[in-house]
C-alpha positions, 0 to 999 in steps of 0.5 A, spaced: 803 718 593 802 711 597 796 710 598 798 706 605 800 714 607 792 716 605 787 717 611 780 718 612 776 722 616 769 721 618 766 728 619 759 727 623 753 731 621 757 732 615 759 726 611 763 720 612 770 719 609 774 712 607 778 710 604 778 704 600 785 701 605 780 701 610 774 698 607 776 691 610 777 693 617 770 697 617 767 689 615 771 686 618 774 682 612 780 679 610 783 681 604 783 675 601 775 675 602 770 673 596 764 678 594 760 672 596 764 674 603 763 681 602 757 681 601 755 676 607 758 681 611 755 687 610 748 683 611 750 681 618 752 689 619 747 691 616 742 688 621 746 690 626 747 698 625 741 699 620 738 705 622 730 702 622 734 697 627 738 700 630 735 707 634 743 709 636 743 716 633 749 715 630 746 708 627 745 712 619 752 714 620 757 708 621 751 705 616 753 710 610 760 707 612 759 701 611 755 702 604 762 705 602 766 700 604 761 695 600 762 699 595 769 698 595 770 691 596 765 689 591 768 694 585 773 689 581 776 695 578 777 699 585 778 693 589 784 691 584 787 698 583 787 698 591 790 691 592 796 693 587 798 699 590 798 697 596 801 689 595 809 691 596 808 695 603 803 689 605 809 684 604 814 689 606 810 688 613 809 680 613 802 681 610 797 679 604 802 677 599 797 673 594 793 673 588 787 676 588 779 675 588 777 673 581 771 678 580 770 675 573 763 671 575 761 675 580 756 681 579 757 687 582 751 690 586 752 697 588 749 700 595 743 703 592 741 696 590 743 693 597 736 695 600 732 691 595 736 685 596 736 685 603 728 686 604 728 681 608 732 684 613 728 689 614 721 687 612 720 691 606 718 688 598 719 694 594 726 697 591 726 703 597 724 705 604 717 704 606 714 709 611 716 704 616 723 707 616 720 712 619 718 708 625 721 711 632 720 708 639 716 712 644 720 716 650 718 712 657 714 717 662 715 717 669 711 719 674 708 718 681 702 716 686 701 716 693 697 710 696 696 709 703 699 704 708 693 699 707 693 700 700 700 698 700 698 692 704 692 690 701 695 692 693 689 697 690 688 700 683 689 708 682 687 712 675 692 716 673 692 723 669 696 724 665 698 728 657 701 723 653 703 723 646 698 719 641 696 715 635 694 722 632 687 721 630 686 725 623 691 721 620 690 716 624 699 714 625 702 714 618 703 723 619 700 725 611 694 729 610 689 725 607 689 722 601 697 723 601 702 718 602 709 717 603 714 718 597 720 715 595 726 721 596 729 722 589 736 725 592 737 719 596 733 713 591 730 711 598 737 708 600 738 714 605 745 715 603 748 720 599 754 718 596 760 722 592 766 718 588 773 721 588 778 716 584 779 710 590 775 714 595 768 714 596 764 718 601 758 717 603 754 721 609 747 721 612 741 724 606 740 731 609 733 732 605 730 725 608 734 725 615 736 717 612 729 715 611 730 714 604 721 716 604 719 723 605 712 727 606 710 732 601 704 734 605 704 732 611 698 732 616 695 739 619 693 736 626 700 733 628 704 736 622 707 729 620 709 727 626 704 722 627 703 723 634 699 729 639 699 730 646 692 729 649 690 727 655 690 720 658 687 716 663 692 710 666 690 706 671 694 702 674 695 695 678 698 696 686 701 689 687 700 687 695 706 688 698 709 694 695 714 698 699 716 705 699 718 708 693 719 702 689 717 703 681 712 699 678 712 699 670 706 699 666 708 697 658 706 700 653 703 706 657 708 712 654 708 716 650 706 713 643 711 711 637 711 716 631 710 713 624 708 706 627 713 705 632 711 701 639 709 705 646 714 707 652 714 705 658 710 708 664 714 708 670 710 709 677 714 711 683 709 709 688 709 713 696 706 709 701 704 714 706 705 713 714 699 709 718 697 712 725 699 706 728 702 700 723 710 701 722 714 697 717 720 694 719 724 689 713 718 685 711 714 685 718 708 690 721 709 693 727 703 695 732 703 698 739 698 695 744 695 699 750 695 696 756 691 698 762 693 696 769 688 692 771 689 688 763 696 687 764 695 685 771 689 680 771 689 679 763 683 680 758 681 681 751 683 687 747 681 690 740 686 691 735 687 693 727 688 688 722 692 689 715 685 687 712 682 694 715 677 690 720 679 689 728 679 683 731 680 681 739 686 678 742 686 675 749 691 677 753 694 672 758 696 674 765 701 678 766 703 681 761 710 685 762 710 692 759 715 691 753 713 684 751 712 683 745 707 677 741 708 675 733 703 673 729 706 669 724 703 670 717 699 677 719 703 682 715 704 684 708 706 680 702 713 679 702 718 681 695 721 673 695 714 671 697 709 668 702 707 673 708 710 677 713 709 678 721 705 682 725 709 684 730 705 687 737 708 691 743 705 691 749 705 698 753 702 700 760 697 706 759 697 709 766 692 714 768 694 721 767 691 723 774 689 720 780 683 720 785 684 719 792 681 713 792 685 710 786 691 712 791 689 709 797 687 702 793 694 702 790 697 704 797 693 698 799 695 693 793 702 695 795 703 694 801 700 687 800 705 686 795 711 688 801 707 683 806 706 678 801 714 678 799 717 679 806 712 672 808 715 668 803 719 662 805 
């Protein structure tokens, strides 16, 4: 059978099949390349799809891929076996039609070992995973708080309650009971990746006893049962900046729920609900304000009271006349804007009539109306 005919199937939450043909396609390689190529391949994949640096859940998977592939290129006898069974079908298609890599000055390194030689990249000094591998980012919270419109004008602080998973205080985060630790997985050998051999194929699948930790936990804590984390309760408080609008989200790092096994906090994501005032409104980035006017203010002028953002009062003269409707900005008096600087407060001048009339209140009106007539027909 030709082994450019064999294929591989990756059979997910079971194992990882490849074929040795594919080895180069899985590291991006050419055939030509050296085990000094190969090997400086795999380290940048490894960085980019190592289950401690990588949280995509299928992470452990395309690395037990990799590592069989690793396995392949960096094997002189399989590596050899490969290129010659498949050198004919390679030049009848116009591809690879050279020699091969001399493998006779370079050492053969299996996945196993890989770990070790790359600490570095994953911050370890011993020849396994340490319980670091264990370590996973907290899930983010979202929740909400109601302020007032004041409040949102000014910016204020609120508590927020909450129950959140934290640092279980009986192992204090590393999820063993004490007196215990972390112990080295002697299916895997602390690589997190079971491997079987089959002629030129080699299989590789996630470790199913250490869940590709590499470590596992013999006695784990009572008080969390090895999670490391317990959900208790928590009181957040919480920064309002000045200016914020309805049902925007203000994020507070590092306030979710705790990471297991040493991993950072989530993310707490407020949505903030700015109740109605009785007589600001927010329009765009200015505040809006109906001011009363009666009859005799808006005819002759005065001084009027009304509400500021800063939660006082203060008086506002008011020339003669003043038509009902008109309006008079207030640069600078509304509320911080997103872009920065501040907003207008807007007034709008009403006419507050009296609901009912005495009879003498009807005869003066009577009587200013008529001079009004009087006053309209003798001008010239």
């Amino acid at each position: 059978m030709f082994l450019g005919r064999l294929r591989c199937a990756a059979l997910f939450r079971s194992s990882v099949c490849l074929a040795a043909r594919d080895a180069y396609s899985v590291m991006g390689l050419e055939r030509s390349a050296s085990p000094q190529e190969v090997k400086a391949r795999f380290r940048v994949l490894a960085k980019q799809y190592h289950p401690d640096l990588n949280t995509d859940r299928n992470a452990s998977l395309k690395m037990a891929e990799l590592t069989s592939a690793y396995d392949t290129l960096m094997d002189p006898k399989r590596r050899a076996a490969l290129d010659q069974a498949t050198a004919g079908a390679s030049a009848g298609a116009g591809g690879y039609t050279g020699g091969f890599p001399n493998f006779e000055n370079d050492e053969w390194v299996s996945p196993s070992q890989m770990f070790s030689e790359f600490s570095d990249l994953f911050g370890r000094n011993s020849q396994f995973r340490q319980p670091d591998s264990t370590a996973a980012r907290g899930e983010d919270v979202s929740t909400n708080v109601e302020i007032s419109f004041l409040e949102a004008a000014q910016g204020c602080e609120k508590m927020i309650s909450l129950r959140l998973k934290q640092t279980c205080p009986d192992c204090r985060g590393s999820g063993a009971r004490e007196g215990t630790t972390w112990s080295k997985c002697r299916v895997c050998k602390g690589t997190g990746v079971q491997r079987k051999e089959q002629g030129i194929l080699s299989m590789g699948m996630p470790c199913q006893r250490c869940r590709s930790r590499g470590v596992v936990l013999d006695h784990p804590c009572r008080g969390c049962n090895g999670e490391s984390t317990r959900m208790m309760p928590r009181e957040i408080r919480v920064n309002v900046p000045a200016g914020v609008r309805n049902l925007m989200e203000l994020r507070v790092p590092g306030a979710g729920h705790a990471g297991c096994h040493g991993g950072k906090a989530g993310h707490l994501f407020v949505q903030v609900k700015v109740l109605p005032h009785e007589r600001f409104r927010l329009l765009e980035n200015d505040v809006h304000l109906d001011v009363p006017l009666t009859l005799r203010e808006a005819l002759l002028g005065g001084e009027v009271s009304i509400p500021t953002l800063e939660g006082s009062s203060e008086r506002l003269v008011i020339q003669a006349p003043a038509q009902p409707g008109a309006t008079t900005v207030l640069r600078g008096r509304g509320p911080p804007r997103p872009a920065g600087g501040r907003g207008n407060l807007v007034l709008h001048f009403l006419l507050q009539l009296p609901r009912s009339l005495s009879n003498r209140q009807v005869e003066l009106i009577e009587e200013f109306d008529d001079l009004s007539r009087t006053k309209a027909t003798s001008a010239p």
